[in-house]
C-alpha positions as CSV (number, residue, x, y, z in Angstrom):
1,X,-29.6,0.3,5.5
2,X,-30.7,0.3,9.0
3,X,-30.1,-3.9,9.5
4,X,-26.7,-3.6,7.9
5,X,-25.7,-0.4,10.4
6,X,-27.0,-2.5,13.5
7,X,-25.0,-5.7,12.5
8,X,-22.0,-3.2,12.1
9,X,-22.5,-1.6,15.8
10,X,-22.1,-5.5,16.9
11,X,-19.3,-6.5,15.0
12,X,-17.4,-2.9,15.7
13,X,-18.2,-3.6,19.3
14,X,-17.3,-7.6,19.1
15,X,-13.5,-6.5,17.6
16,X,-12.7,-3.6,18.9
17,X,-14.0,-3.7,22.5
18,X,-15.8,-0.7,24.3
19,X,-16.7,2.3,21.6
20,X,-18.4,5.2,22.8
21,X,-21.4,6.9,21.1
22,X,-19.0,9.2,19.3
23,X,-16.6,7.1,18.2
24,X,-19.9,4.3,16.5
25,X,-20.9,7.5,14.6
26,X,-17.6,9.0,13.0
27,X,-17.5,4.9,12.0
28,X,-20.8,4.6,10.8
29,X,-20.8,8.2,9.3
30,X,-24.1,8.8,11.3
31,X,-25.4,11.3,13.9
32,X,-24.8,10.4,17.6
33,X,-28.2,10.7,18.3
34,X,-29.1,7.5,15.8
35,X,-26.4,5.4,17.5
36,X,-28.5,5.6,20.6
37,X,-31.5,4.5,18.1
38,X,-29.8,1.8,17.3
39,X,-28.3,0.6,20.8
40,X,-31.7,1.0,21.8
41,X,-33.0,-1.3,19.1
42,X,-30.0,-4.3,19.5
43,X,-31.0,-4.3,23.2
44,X,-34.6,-4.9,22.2
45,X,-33.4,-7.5,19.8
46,X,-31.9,-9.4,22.9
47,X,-28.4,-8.5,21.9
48,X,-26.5,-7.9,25.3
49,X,-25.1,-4.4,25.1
50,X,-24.4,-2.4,27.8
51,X,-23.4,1.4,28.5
52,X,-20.9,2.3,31.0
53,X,-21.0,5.6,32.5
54,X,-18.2,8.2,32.9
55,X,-15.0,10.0,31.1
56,X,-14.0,6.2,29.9
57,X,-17.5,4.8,29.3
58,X,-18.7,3.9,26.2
59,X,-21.1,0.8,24.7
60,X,-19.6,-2.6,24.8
61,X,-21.3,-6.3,24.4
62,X,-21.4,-8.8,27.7
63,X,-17.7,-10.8,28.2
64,X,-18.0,-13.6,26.4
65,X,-20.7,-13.1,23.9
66,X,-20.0,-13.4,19.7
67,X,-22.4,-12.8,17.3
68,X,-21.9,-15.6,14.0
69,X,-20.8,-14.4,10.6
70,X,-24.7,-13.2,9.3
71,X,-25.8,-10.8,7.4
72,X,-23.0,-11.0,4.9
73,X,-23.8,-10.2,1.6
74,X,-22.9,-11.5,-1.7
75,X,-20.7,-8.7,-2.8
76,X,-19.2,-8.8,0.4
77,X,-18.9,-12.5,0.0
78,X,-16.9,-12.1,-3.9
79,X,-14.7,-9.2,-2.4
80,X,-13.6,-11.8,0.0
81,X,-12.7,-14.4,-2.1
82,X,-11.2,-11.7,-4.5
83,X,-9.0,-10.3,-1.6
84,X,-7.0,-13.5,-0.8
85,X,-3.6,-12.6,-3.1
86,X,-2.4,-16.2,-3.5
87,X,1.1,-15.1,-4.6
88,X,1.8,-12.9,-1.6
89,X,0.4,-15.2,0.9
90,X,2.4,-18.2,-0.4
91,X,5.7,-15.8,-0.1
92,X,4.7,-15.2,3.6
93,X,4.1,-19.3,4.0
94,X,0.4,-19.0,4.6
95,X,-0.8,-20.2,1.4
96,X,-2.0,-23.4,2.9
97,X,-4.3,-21.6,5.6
98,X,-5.5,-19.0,2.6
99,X,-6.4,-21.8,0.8
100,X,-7.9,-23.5,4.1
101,X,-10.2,-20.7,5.1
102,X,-11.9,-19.9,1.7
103,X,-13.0,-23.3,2.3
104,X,-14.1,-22.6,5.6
105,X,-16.2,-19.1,4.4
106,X,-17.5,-21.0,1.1
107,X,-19.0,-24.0,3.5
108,X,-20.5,-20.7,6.1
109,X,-22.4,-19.1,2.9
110,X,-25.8,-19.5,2.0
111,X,-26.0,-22.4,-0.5
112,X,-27.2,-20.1,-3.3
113,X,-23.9,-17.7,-2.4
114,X,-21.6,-20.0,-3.7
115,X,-21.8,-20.2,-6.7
116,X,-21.0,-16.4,-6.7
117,X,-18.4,-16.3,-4.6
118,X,-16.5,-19.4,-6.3
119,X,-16.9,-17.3,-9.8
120,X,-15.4,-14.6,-8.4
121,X,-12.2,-16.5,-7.8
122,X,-12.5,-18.1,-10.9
123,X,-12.6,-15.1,-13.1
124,X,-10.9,-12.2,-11.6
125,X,-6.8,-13.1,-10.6
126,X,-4.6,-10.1,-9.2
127,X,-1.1,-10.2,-9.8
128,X,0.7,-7.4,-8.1
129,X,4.0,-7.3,-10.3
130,X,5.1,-6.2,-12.7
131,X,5.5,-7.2,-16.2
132,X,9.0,-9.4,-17.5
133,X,10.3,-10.1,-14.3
134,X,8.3,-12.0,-10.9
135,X,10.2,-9.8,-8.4
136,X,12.8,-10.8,-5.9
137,X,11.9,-13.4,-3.6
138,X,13.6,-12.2,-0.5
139,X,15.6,-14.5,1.2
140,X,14.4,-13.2,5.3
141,X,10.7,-12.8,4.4
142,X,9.6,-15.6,6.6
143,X,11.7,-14.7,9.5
144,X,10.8,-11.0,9.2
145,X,7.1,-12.0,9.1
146,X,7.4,-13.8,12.1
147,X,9.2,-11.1,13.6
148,X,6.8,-8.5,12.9
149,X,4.1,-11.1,14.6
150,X,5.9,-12.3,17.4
151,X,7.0,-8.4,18.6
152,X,10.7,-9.5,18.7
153,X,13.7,-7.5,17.7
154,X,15.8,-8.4,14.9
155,X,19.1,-7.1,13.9
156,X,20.1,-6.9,9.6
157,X,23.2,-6.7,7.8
158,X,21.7,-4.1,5.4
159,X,23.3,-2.6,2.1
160,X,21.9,1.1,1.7
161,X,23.3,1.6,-1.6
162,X,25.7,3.8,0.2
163,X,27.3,1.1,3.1
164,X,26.2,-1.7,4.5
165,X,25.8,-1.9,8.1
166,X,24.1,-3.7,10.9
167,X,21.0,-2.4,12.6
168,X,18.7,-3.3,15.1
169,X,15.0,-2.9,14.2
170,X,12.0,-3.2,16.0
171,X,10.0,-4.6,13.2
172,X,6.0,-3.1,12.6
173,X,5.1,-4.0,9.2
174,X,5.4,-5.5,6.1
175,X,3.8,-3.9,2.8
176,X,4.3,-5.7,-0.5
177,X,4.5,-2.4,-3.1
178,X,4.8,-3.1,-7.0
179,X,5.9,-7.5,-6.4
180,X,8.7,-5.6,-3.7
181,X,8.7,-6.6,-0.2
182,X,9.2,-3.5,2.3
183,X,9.7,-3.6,6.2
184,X,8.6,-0.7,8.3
185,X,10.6,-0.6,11.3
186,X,11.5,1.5,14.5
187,X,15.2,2.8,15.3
188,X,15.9,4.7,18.0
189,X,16.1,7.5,15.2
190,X,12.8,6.9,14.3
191,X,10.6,5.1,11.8
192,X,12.6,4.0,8.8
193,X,11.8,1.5,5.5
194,X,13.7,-1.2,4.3
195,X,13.8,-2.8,1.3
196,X,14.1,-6.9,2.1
197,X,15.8,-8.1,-0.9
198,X,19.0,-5.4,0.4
199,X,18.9,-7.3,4.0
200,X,22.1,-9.4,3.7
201,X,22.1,-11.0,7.5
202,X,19.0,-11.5,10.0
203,X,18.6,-12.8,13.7
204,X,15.6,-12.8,15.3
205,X,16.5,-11.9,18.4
206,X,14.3,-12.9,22.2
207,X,13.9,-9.2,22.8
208,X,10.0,-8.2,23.1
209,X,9.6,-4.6,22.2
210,X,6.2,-2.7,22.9
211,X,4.0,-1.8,19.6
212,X,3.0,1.6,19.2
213,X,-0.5,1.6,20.0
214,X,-1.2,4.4,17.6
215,X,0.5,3.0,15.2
216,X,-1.1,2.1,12.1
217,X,0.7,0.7,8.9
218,X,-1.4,1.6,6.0
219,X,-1.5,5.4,7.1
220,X,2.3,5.2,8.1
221,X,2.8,3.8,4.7
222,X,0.8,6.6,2.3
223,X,1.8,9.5,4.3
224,X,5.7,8.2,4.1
225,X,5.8,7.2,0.7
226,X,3.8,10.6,-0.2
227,X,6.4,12.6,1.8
228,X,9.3,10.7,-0.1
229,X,7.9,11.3,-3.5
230,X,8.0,15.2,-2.3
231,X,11.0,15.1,-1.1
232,X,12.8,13.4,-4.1
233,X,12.3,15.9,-7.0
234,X,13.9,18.8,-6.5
235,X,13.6,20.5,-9.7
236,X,11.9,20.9,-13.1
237,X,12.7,20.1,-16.5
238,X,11.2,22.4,-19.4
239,X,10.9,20.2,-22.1
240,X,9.0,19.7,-25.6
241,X,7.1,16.5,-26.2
242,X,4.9,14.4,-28.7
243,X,1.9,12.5,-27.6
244,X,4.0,9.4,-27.0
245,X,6.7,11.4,-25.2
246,X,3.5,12.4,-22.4
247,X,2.5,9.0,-22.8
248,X,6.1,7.8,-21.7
249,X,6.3,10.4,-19.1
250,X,3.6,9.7,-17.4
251,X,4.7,5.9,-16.7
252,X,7.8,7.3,-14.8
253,X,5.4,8.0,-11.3
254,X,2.1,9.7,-10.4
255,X,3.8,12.7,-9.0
256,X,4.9,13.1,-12.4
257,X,1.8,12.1,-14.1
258,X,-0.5,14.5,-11.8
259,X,2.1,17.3,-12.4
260,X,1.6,17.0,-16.7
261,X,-2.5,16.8,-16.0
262,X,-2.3,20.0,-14.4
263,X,-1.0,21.9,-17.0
264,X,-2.8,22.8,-20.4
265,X,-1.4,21.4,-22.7
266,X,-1.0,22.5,-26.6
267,X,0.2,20.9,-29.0
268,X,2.0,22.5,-32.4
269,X,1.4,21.8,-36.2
270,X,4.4,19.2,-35.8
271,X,2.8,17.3,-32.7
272,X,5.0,18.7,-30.2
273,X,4.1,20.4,-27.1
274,X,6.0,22.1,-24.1
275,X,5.7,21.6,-20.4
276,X,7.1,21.1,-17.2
277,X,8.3,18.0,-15.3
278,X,9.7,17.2,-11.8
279,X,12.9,15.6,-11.7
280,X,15.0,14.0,-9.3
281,X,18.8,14.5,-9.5
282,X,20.6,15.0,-13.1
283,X,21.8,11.5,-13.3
284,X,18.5,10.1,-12.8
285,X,16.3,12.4,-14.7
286,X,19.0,12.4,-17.9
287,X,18.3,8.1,-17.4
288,X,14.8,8.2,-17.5
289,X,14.4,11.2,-20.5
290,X,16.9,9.0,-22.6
291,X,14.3,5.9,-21.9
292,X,12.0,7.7,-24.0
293,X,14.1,8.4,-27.2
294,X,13.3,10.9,-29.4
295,X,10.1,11.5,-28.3
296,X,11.0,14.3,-25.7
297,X,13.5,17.0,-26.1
298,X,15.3,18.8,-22.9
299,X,15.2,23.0,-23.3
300,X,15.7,23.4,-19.4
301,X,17.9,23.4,-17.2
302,X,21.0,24.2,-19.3
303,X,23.0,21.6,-17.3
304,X,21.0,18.7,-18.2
305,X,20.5,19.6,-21.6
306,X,24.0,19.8,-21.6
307,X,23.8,16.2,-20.1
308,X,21.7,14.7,-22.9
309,X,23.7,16.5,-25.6
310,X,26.7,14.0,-24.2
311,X,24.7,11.2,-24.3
312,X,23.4,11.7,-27.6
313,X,26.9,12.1,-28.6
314,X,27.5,8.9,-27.2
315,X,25.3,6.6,-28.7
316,X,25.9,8.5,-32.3
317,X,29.9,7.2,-32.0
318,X,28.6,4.3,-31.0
319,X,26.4,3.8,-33.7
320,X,28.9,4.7,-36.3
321,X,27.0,8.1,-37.2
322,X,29.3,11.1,-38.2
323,X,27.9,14.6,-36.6
């Protein structure tokens, strides 16, 4: 425990620069008091770490120094060859230098790693789309990618659903969500997400904005998407169920799925069972509930009851069945 803290003080230290005591210990999830143990005990080692003194000090290793890649360990070693999505990467053109520096770790492992690492690959694949369909391939993913790297501003001809309209976008991310590329991006309104296969025009432009520096993506991206799925169901649907029905329910979205776990649920001589489920607007939530047939049954709210009463309707003329 203690070998593997002490080569994570160096490598914290080798890629982010100076850290002070405090900020080694809410990293390490360890007492401040031990990350003095341990700075102690890399200086003893001969590792050249020095303290600066003040409001701005903190630890930090001698200008120039590196330690190698040691003390990896083979499930480190499989989670990294596990981790390189080739799909993604060969979207974003980099599936060359993917490919390139799994050769590059494998040849840095221990011989008797390997074999481990190389099995990994081998065995587990992760495919982040869907099933029946590969996903759009956006057109711009390239350019955006290099805009998002290069810190230049980029202006889209992009269709909202609503308009389409040209922006200018000061690009911070990209996140690849269920096979569906999505840019993060600053306006002067704020942050806002785009969906890349709805980007109808790009130029990269020469202008160099500034990156937050407390920006990060990943957090940006599950408080956002968290605050969206809030946001977007506005009311709830009383409605009776089979076991299938829940089943099908539950596919829709996790909000949904954690809102039907919640409740007790009990279920009739028949197999049927009542409860309550967010929905988004009318149009939507009659859509989805007529995805899942006969299984579930609308009691609440009147109007979309009313709703899947017409569509019922519907399909019965259709179908050549007399009511």
């Amino acid at each position: 425990m203690r070998a593997s803290r002490l080569l994570s003080i160096m490598m914290l230290l080798q890629a982010k620069g100076r850290m002070s005591a405090e900020m080694l210990a809410g990293e390490l999830e360890v007492s401040v008091r031990t990350i003095y143990r341990d700075i102690d005990q890399l200086s003893a080692a001969g590792v050249p770490v020095y303290a600066d003194i003040g409001r701005n000090g903190g630890f930090a290793l001698l200008d120039g120094w590196r330690t190698r890649l040691t003390g990896l360990t083979a499930p480190e070693a499989r989670a990294l060859f596990l981790s390189g999505l080739p799909g993604p990467a060969g979207e974003l053109g980099l599936g060359d230098e993917v490919a390139a520096a799994e050769l590059k770790l494998l040849a840095a492992l221990p011989a008797d790693w390997q074999g481990e690492a190389q099995r990994m690959a081998s065995r587990f694949h992760l495919d982040p789309k869907g099933w029946f369909h590969a996903g759009p391939k956006p057109e711009f993913l390239k350019l955006v990618a290099e805009a998002v790297w290069s810190e230049k501003r980029i202006v889209i001809t992009y269709d909202s659903w609503t308009q389409v309209s040209e922006r200018l976008v000061e690009p911070l991310g990209l996140v690849l969500k269920g096979g569906i590329w999505y840019l993060v991006g600053r306006r002067e309104h704020g942050m806002r997400t785009y969906r890349l296969s709805q980007i109808q025009a790009l130029t990269l432009t020469d202008e160099i904005f500034e990156r937050p520096k407390d920006f990060d993506l990943p957090s940006h991206w599950r408080e956002s998407t968290a605050a969206f799925e809030r946001e977007v169901y506005v009311a709830i649907a009383r409605v009776r169920a089979t076991r299938i029905g829940i089943s099908r329910l539950k596919d829709i979205s996790g909000t949904i799925k954690d809102a039907i776990e919640a409740q007790p649920l009990a279920f009739d001589a028949d197999g049927w069972a009542l409860l309550d489920v967010p929905i988004e607007e009318e149009t939507w939530a009659a859509r989805e509930m007529t995805r899942i047939g006969a299984e579930v049954e609308v009691l609440e709210p009147a109007s979309l009851r009313q709703r899947m009463t017409g569509i019922a309707r519907r399909l019965a003329k259709a179908y050549g069945v007399v009511s």
